[in-house]
MARROBA-234082 format. One record per residue (C-alpha): x, y, z. Coordinates in pm, 1 decimal, m for minus. Layout:
<nodes>
<<X Y Z>>,
...
</nodes>
This chain:
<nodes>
<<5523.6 3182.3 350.1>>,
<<5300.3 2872.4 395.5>>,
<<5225.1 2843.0 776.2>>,
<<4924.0 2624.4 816.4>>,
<<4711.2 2909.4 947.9>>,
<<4352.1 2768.8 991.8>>,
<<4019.8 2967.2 866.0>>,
<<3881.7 3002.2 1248.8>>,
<<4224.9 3199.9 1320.8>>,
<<4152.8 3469.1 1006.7>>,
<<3818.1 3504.8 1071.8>>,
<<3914.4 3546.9 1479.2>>,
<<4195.4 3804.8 1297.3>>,
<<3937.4 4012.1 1128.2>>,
<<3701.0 4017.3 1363.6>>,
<<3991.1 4210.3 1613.0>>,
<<4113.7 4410.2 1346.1>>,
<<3748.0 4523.2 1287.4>>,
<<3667.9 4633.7 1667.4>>,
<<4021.8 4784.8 1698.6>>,
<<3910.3 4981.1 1383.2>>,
<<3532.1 5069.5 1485.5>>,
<<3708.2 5187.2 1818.6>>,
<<4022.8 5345.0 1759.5>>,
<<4067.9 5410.7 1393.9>>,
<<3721.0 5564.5 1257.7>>,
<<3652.5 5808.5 1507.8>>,
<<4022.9 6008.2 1421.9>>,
<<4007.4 5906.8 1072.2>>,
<<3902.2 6262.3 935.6>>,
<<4129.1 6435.9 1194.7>>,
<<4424.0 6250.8 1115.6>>,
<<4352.0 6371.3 698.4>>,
<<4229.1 6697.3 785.2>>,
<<4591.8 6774.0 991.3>>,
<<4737.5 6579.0 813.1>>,
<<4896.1 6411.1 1139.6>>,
<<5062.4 6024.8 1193.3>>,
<<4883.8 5879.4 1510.4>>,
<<5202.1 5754.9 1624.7>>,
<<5098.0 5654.2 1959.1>>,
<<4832.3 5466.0 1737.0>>,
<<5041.3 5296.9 1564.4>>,
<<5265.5 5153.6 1777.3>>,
<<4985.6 5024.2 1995.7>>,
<<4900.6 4791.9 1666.7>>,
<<5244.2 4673.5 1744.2>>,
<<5143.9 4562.3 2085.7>>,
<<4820.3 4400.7 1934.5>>,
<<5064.4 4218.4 1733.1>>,
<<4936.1 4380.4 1416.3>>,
<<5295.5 4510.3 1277.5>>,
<<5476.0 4180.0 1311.7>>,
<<5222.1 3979.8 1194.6>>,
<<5453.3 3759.5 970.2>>,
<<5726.2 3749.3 1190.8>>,
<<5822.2 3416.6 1389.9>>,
<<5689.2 3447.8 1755.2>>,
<<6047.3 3350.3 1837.8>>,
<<6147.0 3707.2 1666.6>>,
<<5871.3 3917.9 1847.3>>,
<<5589.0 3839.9 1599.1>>,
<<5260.4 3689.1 1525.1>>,
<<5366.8 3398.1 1323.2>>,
<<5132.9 3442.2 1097.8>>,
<<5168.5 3507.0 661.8>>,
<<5046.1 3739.0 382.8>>,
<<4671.0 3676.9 432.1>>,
<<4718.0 3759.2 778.1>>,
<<4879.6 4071.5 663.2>>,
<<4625.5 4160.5 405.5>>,
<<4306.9 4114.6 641.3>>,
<<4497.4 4376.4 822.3>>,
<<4575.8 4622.6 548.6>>,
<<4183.6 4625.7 404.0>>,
<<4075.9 4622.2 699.2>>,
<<4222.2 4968.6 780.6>>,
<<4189.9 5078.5 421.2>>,
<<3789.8 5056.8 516.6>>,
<<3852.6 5314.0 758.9>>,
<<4187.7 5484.7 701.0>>,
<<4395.0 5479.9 378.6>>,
<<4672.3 5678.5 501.8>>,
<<4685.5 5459.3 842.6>>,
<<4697.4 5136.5 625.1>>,
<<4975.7 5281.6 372.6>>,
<<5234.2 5356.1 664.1>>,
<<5146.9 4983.6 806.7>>,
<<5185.3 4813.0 472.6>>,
<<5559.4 5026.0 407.9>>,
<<5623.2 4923.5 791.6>>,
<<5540.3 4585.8 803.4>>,
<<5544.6 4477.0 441.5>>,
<<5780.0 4680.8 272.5>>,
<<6032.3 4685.9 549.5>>,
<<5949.5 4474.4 850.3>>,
<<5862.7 4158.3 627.8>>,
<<6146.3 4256.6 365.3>>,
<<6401.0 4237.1 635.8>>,
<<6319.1 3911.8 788.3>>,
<<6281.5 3716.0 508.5>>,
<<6656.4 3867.6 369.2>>,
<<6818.5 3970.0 716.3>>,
<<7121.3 3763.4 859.4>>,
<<7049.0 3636.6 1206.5>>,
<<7217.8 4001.6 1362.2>>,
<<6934.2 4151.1 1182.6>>,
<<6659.7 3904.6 1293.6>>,
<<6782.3 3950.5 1644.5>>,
<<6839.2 4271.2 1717.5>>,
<<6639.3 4478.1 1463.6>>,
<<6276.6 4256.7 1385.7>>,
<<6219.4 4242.7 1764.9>>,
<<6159.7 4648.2 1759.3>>,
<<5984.8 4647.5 1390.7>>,
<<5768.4 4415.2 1513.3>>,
<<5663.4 4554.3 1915.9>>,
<<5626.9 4884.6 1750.7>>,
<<5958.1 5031.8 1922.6>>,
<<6145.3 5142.5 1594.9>>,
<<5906.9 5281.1 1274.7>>,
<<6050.7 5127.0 960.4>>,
<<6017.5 5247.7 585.7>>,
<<6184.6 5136.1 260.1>>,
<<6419.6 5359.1 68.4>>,
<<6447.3 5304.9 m317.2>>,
<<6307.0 5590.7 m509.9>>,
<<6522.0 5871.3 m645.4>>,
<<6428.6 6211.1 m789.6>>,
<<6607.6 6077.7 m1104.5>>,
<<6448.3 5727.0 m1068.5>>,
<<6097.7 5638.7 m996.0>>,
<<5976.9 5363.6 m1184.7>>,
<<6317.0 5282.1 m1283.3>>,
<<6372.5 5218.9 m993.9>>,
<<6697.8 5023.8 m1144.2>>,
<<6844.4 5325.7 m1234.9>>,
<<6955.2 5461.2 m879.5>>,
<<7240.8 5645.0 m830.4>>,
<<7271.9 5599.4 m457.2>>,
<<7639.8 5418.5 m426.5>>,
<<7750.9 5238.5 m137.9>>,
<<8149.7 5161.0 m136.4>>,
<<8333.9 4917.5 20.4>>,
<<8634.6 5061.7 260.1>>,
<<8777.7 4850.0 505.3>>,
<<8538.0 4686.6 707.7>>,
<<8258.9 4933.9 619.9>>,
<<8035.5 5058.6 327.8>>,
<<8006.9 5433.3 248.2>>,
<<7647.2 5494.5 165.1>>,
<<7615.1 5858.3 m37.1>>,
<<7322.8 5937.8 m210.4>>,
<<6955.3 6030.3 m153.2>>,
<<6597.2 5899.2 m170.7>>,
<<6221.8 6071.2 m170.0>>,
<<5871.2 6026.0 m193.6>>,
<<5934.8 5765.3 108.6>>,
<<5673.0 5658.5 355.7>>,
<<5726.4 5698.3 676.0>>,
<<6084.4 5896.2 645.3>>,
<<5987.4 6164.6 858.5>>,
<<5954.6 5930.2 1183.8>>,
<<6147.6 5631.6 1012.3>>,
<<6409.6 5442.3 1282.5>>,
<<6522.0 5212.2 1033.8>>,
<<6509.5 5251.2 675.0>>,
<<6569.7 4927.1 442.4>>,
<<6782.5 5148.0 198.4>>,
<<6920.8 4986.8 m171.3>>,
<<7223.5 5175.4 m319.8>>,
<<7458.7 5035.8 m598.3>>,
<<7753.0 4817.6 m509.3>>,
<<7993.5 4795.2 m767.5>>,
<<7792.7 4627.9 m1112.5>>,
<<7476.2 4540.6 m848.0>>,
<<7250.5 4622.9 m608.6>>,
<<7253.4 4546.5 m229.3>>,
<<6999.7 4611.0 73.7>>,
<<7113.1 4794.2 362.9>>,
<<6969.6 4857.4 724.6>>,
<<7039.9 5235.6 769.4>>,
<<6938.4 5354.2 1126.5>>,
<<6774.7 5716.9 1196.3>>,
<<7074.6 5803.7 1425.8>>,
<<7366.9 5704.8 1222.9>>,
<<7654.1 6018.7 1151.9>>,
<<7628.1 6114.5 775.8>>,
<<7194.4 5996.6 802.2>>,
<<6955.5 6342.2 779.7>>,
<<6603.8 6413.7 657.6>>,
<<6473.7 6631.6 397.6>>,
<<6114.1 6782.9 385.2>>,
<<5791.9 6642.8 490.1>>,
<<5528.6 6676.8 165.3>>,
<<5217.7 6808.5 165.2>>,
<<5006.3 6540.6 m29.5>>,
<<4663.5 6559.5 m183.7>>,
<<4550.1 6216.9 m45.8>>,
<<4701.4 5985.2 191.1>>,
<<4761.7 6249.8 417.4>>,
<<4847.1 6140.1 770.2>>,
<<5108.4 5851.6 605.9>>,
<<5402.6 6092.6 648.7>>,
<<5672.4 6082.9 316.9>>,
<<5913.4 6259.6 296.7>>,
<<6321.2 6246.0 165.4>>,
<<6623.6 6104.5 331.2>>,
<<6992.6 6172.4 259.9>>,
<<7294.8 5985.5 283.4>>,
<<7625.3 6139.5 370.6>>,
<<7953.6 5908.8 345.2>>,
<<7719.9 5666.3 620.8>>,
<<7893.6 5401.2 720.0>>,
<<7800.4 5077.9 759.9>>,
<<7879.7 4765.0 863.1>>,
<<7902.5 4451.6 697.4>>,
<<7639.7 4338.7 902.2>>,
<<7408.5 4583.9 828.6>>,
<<7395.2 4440.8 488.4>>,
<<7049.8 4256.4 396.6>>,
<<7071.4 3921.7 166.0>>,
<<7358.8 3846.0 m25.8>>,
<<7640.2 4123.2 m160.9>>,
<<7524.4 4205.1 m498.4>>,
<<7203.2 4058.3 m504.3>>,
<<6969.9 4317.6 m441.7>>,
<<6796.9 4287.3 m744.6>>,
<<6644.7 3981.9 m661.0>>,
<<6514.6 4131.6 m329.1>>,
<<6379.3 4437.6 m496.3>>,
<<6132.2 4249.7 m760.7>>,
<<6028.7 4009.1 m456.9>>,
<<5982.8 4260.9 m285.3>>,
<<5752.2 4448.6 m544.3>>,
<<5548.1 4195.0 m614.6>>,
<<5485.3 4117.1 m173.9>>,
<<5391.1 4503.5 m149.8>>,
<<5188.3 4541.6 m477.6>>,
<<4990.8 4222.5 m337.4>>,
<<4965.1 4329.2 m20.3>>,
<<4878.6 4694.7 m72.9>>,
<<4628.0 4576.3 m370.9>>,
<<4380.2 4553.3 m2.7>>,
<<4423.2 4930.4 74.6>>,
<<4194.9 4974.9 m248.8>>,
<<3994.4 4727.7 m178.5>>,
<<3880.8 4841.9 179.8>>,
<<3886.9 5183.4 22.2>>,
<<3601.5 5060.4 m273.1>>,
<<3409.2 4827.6 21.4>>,
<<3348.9 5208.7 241.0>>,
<<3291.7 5364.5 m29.6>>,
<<2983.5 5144.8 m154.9>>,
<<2837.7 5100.9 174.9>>,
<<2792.3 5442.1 222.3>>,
<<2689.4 5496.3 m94.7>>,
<<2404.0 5218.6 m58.7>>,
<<2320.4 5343.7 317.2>>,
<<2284.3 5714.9 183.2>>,
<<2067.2 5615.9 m119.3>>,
<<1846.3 5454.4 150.4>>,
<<1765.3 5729.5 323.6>>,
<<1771.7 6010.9 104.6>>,
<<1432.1 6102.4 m114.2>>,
<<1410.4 6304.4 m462.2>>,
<<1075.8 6357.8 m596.4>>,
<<906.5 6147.3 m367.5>>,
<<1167.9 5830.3 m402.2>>,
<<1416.0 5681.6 m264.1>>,
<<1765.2 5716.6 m480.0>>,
<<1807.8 5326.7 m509.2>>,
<<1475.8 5341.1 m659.0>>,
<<1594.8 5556.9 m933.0>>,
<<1738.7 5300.8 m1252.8>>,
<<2083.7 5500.1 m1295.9>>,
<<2159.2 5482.3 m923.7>>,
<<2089.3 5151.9 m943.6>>,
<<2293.2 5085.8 m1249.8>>,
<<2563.1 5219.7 m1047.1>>,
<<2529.1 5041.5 m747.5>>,
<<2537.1 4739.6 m954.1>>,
<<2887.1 4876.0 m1104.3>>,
<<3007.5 4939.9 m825.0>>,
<<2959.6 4623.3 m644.8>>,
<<3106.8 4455.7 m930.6>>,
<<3425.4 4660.1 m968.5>>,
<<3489.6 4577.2 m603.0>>,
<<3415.7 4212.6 m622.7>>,
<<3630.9 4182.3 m911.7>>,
<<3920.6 4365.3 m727.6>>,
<<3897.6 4129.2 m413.8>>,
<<3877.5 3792.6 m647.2>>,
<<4228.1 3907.2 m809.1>>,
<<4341.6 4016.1 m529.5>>,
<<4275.3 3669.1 m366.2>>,
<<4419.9 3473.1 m658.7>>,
<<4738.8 3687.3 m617.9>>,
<<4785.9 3619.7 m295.5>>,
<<4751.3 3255.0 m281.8>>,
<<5041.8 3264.2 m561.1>>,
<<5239.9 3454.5 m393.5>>,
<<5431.2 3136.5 m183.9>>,
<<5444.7 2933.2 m473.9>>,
<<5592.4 3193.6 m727.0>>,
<<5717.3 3523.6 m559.6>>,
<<5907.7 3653.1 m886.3>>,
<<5584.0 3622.2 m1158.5>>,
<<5517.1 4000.4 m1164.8>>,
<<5160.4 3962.3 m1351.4>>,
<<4888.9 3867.8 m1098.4>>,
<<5027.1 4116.2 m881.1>>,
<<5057.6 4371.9 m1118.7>>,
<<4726.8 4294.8 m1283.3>>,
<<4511.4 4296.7 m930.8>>,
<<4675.4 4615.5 m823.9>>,
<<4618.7 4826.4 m1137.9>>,
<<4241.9 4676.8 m1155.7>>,
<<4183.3 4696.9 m738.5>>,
<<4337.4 5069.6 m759.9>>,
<<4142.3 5209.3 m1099.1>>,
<<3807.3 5068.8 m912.8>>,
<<3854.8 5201.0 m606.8>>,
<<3899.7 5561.1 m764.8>>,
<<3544.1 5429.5 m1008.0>>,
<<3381.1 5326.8 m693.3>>,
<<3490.1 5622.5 m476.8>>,
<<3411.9 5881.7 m764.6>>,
<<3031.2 5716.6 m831.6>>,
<<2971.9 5732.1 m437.2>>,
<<3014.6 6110.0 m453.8>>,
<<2783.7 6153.8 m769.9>>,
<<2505.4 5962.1 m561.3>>,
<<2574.4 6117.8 m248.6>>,
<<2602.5 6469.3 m475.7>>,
<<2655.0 6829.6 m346.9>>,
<<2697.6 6628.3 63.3>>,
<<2969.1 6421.2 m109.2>>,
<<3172.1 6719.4 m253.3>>,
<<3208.8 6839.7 48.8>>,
<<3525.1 6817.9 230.3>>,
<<3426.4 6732.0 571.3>>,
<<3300.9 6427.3 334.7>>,
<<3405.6 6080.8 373.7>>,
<<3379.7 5964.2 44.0>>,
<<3579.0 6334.8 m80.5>>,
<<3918.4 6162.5 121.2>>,
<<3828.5 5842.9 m13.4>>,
<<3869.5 5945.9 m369.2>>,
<<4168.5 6180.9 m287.7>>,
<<4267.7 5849.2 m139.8>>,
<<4251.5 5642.3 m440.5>>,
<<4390.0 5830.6 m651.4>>,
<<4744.3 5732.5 m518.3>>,
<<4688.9 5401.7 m625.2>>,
<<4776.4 5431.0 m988.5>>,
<<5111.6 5603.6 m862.4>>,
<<5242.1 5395.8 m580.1>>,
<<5433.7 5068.7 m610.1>>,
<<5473.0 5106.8 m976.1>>,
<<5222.8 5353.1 m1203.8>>,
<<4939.0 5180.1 m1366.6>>,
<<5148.4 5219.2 m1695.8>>,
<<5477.5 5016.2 m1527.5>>,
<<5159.0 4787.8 m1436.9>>,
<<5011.4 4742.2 m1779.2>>,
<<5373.1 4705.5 m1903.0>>,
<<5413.6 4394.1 m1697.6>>,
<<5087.3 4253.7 m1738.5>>,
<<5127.5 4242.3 m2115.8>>,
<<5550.3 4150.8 m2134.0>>,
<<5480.3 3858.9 m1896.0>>,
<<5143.0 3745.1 m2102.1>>,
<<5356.0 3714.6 m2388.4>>,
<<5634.1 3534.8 m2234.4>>,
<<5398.5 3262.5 m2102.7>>,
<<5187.5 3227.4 m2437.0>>,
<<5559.0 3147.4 m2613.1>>,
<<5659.4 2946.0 m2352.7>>,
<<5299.2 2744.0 m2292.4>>,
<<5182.6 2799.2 m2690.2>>,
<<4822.3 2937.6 m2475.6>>,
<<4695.5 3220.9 m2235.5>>,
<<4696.3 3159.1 m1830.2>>,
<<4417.2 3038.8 m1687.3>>,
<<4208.8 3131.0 m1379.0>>,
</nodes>
């Protein structure tokens, strides 16, 4: 998604992001966990601040921007709400993006337009109850009769299901795979229950079903059959993109951290002055540097080879196990205050933890990381270099 965006127009990008998040985000961030409520008026004002559709074609409603673009976005409101940057990454990653990129020009015309203004809220449906990281093994079927495709079958643990308009849904189609747009309204389409989450809370999932749907051959995304194809492209895009969540989750947590050993005092000293709160400062910064330099070097592959699954793989499961490190140190330092659940850094960590269980565990991650080193030392007789 190479689209010549210049270094004045990310840092203009962040810069936005950041005041929209010092002056809407912050200030509701503990009420939206605490209720556990989706600031949907909130969120589809980031679609008229062009935020949703960032890497969507102006011509299509969008920003015309790409991936970085996106992921400035997504730490940015990691930083100051997890849960607010996990429905925008399913919305405009996961779905939004997904659709685009696959979508015939009926799809590009009449459905990105209202993904990207914020009119529709769009999720992805893959997992199953019987299927979670194998995510191959669906049993969601969608038949051919006529001119239409039954959809049966269900999905859970979706973001964004509860309010979604569209959902990018995969079912089985004969020996394959194929992408669907399924609509909130159509006959046959009904929701499940809304969970109650430990962290994240505020990014509403929830389960879907699917009742002899049907669907038009238009409604299909990419080719017939292919949906394979889509669904590891589209794995690696999401576990790049929502590799920032963690990041902007271990940046928040440091800085306060640093600013509360600053000010608070034990036996006469500051805490930064103490040599194990400094030892894990220094930890801390480094875990979180580390995160954002893989998550960089992920990213800039992403255009040039969207089907390698290990530097996405490998920056998630690193950015995700730090930000829990960095997120559980800040409420050692911060002690008994940081327990607390009217705490920042308590939803942080609760925040975190979802990390090593969303787009792929941390085992699926390791899996990857070590089936794909050994099919490039084979192939290349050496390890990858930086």
């Amino acid at each position: 998604m190479q689209k010549n965006v210049d270094q004045e127009t990310y840092s203009i990008l962040r810069d936005s992001v950041r005041e929209f998040v010092a002056k809407e985000v912050l200030p509701i961030a503990s009420k939206i966990d605490i209720n556990d409520e989706f600031p949907i008026e909130l969120f589809k004002r980031m679609g008229k601040l062009g935020f949703l559709g960032i890497t969507i074609p102006e011509e299509f409603g969008g920003s015309g921007m790409d991936y970085r673009a996106q992921s400035i976005v997504e730490e940015e409101l990691g930083y100051a709400s997890a849960s607010l940057a996990l429905s925008y990454g399913a919305h405009s990653n996961l779905c939004l993006d997904n659709m685009f990129r696959n979508g015939s020009e009926y799809i590009r015309e009449n459905y990105v337009p209202k993904l990207a203004s914020g009119e529709w809220i769009g999720s992805l449906g893959l997992t199953e109850s019987s299927s979670g990281s194998d995510a191959l093994a669906m049993k969601s079927t969608a038949v051919q009769k006529g001119e239409f495709f039954e959809l049966n079958g269900s999905k859970t643990l979706i973001t964004n299901a509860p309010y979604a308009d569209v959902v990018l849904t995969y079912a089985r189609t004969g020996d394959g795979f194929s992408a669907f747009a399924v609509l909130g309204d159509d006959q046959g389409f009904s929701r499940g229950r809304k969970f109650d989450k430990m962290g994240m809370r505020g990014s509403p999932t929830g389960e879907i079903f699917f009742d002899s749907v049907q669907l038009g051959r238009e409604r299909v995304i990419g080719d017939l059959g292919k949906g394979k194809e889509i669904i590891l492209s589209g794995l690696n895009s999401e576990r790049v993109i929502l590799t920032f969540i963690f990041t902007g989750i271990s940046r928040r947590a440091l800085e306060l951290a640093v600013k509360y050993s600053t000010e608070r005092k034990q036996s006469g000293q500051f805490l930064h002055e103490f040599e194990m709160i400094e030892e894990k400062i220094a930890y801390m910064y480094t875990r979180y540097q580390t995160s954002r330099l893989l998550a960089e070097r992920a990213l800039a592959n992403l255009d040039t080879d969207p089907m390698d699954s290990l530097g996405p793989a490998a920056a998630i499961m690193h950015a995700a196990e730090s930000s829990e490190y960095v997120s559980r140190e800040a409420i050692q330092i911060l002690g008994g205050i940081g327990y607390m659940r009217d705490s920042e850094v308590e939803r942080l960590l609760r925040d975190a933890i979802l990390g090593q269980i969303g787009a792929g565990t941390t085992e699926i991650r390791k899996h990857l990381i070590a089936s794909a080193l050994v099919r490039k030392y084979k192939r290349e007789d050496k390890i990858p270099e930086l």
